[in-house]
C-alpha positions in Angstrom: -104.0 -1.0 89.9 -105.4 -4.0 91.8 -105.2 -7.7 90.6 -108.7 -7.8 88.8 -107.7 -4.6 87.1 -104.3 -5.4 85.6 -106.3 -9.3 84.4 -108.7 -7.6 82.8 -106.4 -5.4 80.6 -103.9 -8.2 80.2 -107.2 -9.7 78.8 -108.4 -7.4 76.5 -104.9 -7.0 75.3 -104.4 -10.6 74.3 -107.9 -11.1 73.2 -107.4 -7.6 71.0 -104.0 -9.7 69.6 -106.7 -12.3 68.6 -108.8 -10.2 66.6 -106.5 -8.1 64.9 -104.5 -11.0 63.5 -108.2 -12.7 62.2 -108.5 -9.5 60.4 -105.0 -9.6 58.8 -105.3 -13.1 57.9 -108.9 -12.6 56.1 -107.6 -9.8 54.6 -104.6 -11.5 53.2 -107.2 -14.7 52.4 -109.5 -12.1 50.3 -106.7 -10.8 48.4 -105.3 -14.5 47.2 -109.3 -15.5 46.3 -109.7 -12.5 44.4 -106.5 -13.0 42.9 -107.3 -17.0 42.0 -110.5 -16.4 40.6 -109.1 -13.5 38.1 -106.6 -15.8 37.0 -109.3 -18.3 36.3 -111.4 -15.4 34.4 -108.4 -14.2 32.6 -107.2 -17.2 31.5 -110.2 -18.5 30.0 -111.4 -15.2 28.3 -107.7 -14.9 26.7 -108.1 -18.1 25.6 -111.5 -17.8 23.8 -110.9 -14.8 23.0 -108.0 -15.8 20.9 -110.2 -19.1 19.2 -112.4 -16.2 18.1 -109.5 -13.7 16.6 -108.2 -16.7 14.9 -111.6 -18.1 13.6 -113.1 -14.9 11.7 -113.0 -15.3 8.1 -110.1 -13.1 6.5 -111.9 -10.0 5.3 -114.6 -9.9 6.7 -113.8 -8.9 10.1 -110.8 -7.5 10.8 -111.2 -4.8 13.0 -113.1 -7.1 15.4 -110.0 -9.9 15.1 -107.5 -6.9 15.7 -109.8 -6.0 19.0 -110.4 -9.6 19.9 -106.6 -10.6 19.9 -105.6 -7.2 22.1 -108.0 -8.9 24.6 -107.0 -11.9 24.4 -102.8 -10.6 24.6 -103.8 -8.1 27.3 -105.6 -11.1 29.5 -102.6 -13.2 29.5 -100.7 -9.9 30.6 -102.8 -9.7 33.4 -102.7 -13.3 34.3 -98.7 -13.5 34.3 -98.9 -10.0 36.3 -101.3 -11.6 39.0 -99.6 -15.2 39.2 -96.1 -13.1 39.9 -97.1 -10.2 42.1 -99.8 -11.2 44.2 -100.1 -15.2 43.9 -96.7 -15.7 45.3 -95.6 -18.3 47.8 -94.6 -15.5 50.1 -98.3 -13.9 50.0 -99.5 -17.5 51.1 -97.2 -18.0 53.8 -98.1 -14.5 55.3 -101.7 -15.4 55.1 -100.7 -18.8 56.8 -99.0 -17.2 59.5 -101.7 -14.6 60.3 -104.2 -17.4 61.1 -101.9 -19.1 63.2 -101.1 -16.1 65.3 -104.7 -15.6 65.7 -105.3 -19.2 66.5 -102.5 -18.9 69.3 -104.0 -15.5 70.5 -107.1 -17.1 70.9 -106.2 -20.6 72.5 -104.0 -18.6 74.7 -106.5 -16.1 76.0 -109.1 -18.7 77.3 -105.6 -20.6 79.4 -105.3 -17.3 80.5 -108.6 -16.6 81.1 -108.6 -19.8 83.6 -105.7 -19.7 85.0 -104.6 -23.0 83.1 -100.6 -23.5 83.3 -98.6 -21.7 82.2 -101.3 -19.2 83.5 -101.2 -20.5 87.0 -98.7 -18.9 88.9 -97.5 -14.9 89.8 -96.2 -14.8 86.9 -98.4 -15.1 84.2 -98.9 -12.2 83.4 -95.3 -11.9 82.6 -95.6 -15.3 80.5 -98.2 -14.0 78.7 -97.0 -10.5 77.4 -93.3 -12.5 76.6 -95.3 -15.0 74.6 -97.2 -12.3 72.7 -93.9 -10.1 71.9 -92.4 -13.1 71.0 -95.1 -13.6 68.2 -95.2 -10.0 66.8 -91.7 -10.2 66.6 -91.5 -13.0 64.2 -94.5 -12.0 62.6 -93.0 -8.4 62.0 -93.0 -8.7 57.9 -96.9 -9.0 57.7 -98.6 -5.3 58.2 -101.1 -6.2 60.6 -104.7 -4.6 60.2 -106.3 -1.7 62.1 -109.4 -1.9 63.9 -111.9 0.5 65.9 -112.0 -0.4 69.4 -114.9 -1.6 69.6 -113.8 -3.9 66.7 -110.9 -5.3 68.6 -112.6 -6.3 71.9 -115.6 -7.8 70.0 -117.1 -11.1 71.8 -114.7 -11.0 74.5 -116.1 -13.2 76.7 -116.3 -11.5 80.4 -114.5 -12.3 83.5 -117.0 -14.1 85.1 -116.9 -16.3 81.5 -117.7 -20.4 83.5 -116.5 -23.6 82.4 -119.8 -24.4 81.4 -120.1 -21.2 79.0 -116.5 -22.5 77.6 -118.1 -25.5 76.8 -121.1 -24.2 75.1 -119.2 -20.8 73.4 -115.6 -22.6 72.0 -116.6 -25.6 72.3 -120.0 -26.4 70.8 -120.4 -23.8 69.1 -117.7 -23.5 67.1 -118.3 -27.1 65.8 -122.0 -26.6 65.0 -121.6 -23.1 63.6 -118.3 -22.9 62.1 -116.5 -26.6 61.4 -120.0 -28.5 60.0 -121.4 -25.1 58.2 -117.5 -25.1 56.2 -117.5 -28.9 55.9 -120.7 -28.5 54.2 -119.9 -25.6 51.8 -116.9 -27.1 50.9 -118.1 -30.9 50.0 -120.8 -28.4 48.0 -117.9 -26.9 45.9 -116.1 -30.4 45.1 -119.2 -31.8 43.8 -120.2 -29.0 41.7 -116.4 -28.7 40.2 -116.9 -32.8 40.0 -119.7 -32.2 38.2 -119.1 -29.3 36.3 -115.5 -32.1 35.0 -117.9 -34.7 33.9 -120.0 -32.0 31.8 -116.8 -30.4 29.7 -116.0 -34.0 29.7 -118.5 -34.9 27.6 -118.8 -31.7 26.0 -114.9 -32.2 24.6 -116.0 -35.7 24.0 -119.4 -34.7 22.0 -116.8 -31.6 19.6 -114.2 -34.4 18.9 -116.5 -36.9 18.0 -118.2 -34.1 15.7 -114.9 -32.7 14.3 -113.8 -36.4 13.3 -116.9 -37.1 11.0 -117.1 -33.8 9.7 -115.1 -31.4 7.2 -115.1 -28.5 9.7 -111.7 -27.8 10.5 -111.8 -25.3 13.1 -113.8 -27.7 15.8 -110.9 -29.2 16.9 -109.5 -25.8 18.8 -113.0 -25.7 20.8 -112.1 -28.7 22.1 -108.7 -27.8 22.9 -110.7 -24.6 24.5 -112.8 -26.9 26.5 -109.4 -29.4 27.6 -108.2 -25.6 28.9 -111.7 -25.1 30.8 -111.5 -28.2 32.4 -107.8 -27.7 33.5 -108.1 -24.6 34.9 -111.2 -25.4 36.5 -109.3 -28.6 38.2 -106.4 -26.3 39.0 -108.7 -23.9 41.1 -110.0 -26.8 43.3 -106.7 -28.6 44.2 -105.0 -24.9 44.7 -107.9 -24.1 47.6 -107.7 -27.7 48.5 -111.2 -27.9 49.3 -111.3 -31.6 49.2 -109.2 -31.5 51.9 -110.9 -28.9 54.2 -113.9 -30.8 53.8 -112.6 -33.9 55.5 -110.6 -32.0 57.8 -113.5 -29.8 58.9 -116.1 -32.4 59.2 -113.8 -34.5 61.3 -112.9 -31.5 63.8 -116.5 -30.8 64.3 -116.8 -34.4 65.3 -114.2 -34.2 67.6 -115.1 -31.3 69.1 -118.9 -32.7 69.6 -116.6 -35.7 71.7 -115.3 -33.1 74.1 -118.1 -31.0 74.7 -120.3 -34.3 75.8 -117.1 -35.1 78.0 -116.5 -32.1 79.2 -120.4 -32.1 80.3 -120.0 -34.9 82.8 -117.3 -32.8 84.7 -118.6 -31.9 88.1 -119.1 -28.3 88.5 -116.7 -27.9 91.6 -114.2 -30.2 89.9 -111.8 -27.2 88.9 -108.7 -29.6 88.5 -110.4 -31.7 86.3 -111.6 -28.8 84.1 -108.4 -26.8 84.1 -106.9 -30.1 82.4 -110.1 -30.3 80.0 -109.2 -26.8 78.9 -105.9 -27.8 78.4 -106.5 -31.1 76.2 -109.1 -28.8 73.9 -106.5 -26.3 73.3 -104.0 -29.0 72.5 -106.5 -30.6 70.2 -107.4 -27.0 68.4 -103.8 -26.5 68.1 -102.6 -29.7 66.4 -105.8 -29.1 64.2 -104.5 -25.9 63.6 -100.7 -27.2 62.5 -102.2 -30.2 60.6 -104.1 -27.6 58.3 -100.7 -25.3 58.1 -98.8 -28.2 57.1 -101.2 -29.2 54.4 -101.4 -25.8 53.3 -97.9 -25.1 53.6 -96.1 -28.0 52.6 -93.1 -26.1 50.6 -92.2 -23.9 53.9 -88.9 -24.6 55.5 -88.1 -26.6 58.5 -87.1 -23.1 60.4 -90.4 -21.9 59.7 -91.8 -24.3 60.9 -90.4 -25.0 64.0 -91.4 -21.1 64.6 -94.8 -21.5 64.1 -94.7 -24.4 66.7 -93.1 -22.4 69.0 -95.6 -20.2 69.3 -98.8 -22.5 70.1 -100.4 -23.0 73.5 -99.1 -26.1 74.2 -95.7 -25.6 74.8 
């Protein structure tokens, strides 16, 4: 096997590293959102379906309250069942350390990819494959997904990938059609939550002040139901912590605009200069990258965490 043979393969392998561990970590991202939003569902149907059971007049409905306080007992079953089995801090820490492998798969394939240290000696390819077994070795806990072939090697850029196509493909790119397009969703979901809190604010507000100048007696659990709306509601934002991400996301897209109109003024023939460009973005990416674990991940010990640095391209 010549040299452009056994780059190639050591390539694909590393870039095929890359998209298996994106797969496992949307997988294991799909499964906790599922997951979140039926505890959401279930909590709020038990809980108005229980205001119901309770509110029929004796008599005249019994059947009906028997039926609407099984659903109301079953959805909390389900709801402690979920929050135990699947909502776990373990399942979130798997999740978090999928995207990070990926992450390190794919800042570590493009300094492969052009010869940026510690690609730039005989021995890389050695250096790679020890980082790589490294990482499935700590990451041996998490099944990782299966995909076709053609699955694994999809988008791999091609060997004769330039430092002007970097630019463009990781750099520009991924802040115009990935970082501003999540910013944006995300700022979308804390306004409509925002404003979804000031509605069941005033709702509450509107049943209380009805409840007090009236003789009706059973107004006063609606607004308890609504306080429980509003809660859970508030709970669902902070747990996907999309106030963050927004910031965070917005502000890597800006960055990342900085470098690609730096990176532009590098001279074509200036390969020193743009080996160390390389370098700095996948430094940048990286400490992106841990910032967003940490936030995520604030509970997980200081061994774990020293492991997940340990396997980033910058050291």
């Amino acid at each position: 096997m010549d040299k452009t043979s056994q780059f190639s393969s050591s390539f694909e392998f590393i870039w095929s590293q890359y998209r298996i561990w994106t797969a496992t970590a949307k997988r294991l991202k799909r499964e906790l959102t599922i997951a979140r939003i039926a505890v959401l569902v279930f909590t709020l149907l038990g809980s108005f379906t229980a205001i119901l059971s309770q509110n029929i007049a004796p008599g005249s409905g019994e059947v009906v309250s028997k039926i609407l306080g099984w659903l109301s007992a079953t959805s909390i079953a389900i709801v402690g069942y979920v929050g135990s089995k699947i909502l776990t801090e373990e399942k979130e820490k798997k999740w978090l350390r999928a995207r990070a492998a990926a992450e390190t798969c794919k800042s570590n394939s493009f300094l492969y990819l052009f010869r940026v240290a510690p690609y730039n000696t005989t021995e890389d390819d050695v250096i790679l494959f020890q980082k790589i077994e490294t990482l499935i070795r700590t990451l041996s806990a998490i099944p990782q997904a299966t995909l076709p072939t053609q699955e694994e090697l999809k988008g791999i850029p091609p060997l004769t990938f330039t430092f002007a196509n970097y630019l463009e493909e990781r750099i520009r790119k991924q802040a115009k059609e990935y970082y501003f397009p999540k910013a944006s969703q995300y700022i979308k979901y804390v306004k409509r939550g925002s404003q979804l809190g000031i509605t069941l604010g005033l709702i509450g507000f509107l049943l209380g002040s009805y409840g007090a100048s009236s003789s009706t007696n059973n107004i006063s659990v609606w607004v308890a139901f609504v306080s429980t709306v509003s809660a859970s509601l508030t709970t669902f934002l902070t747990t996907n912590r999309y106030q963050y991400l927004s910031m965070s996301f917005q502000a890597m897209g800006n960055q990342l605009m900085i470098l690609w109109l730096k990176g532009s003024r590098i001279e074509k023939n200036d390969i020193h200069s743009q080996c160390d460009f390389i370098r700095n973005c996948e430094e940048i990416l990286a400490t992106e990258n841990e910032a967003w674990l940490t936030e995520f991940n604030k509970t997980e010990s200081k061994e774990e965490t020293e492991t997940t640095v340990a396997i980033t391209p910058t050291q």
